[in-house]
C-alpha positions in Angstrom: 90.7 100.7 129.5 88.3 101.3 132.3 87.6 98.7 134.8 85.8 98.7 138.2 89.0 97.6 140.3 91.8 100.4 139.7 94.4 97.4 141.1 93.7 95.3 138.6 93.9 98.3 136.2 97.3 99.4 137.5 98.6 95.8 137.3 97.9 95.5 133.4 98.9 99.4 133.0 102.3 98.9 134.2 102.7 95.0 133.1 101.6 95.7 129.4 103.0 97.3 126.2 102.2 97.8 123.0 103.5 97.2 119.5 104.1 99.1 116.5 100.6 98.1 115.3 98.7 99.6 118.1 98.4 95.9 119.1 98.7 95.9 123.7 100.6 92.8 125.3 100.5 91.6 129.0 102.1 88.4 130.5 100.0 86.3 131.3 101.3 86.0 135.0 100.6 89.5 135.3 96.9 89.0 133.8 96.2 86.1 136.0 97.5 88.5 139.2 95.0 91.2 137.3 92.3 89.1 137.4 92.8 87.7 140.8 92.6 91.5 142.2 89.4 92.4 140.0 87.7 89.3 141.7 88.6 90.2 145.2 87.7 93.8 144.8 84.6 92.7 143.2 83.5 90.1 146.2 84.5 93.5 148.6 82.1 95.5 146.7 79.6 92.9 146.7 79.9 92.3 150.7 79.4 95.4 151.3 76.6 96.0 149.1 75.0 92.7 151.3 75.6 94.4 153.8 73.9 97.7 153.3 70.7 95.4 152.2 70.6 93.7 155.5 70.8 96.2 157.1 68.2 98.5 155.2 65.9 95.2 155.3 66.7 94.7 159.3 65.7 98.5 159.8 62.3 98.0 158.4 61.4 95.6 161.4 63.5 96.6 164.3 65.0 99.4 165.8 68.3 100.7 167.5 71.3 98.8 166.6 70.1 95.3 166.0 69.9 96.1 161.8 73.9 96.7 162.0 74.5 93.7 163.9 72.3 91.7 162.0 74.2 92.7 159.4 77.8 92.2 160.8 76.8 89.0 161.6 75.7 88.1 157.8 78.7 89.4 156.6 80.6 87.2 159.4 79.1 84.1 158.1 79.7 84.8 154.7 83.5 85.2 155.2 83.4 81.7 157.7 83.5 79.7 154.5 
């Protein structure tokens, strides 16, 4: 299995087994707990990937170190929910 969040991947690695049939098994308190780490890593991957548009978009128009602080500051105000 290949998935974009090695957590989540190491949760159901070591939490699963498989049967005589080739058939894998997890509990599913160990695939909710994968699950909550594959979202988390994916909203990470996707704040940062906000980020580095800002801040590409903010260089087109000014200069310096205003794009990276524009840029902070979205990714402040999108973790103030």
């Amino acid at each position: 299995m290949i998935m974009k969040s090695r957590r989540a991947e190491q949760v159901l690695q070591a939490a699963s087994f498989t049967n005589e049939y080739g058939y894998q098994y997890v509990c599913i308190d160990n695939a909710c707990a994968a699950v909550e780490l594959a979202e988390q890593d994916a909203e990470k991957r996707m704040r940062e990937k906000a980020h580095k548009i800002v801040k590409e978009m903010m260089m087109t128009i000014s200069k310096g170190n205003t794009p990276q602080k524009m840029a902070d500051e979205f990714i402040q105000k999108l973790n103030e929910r």
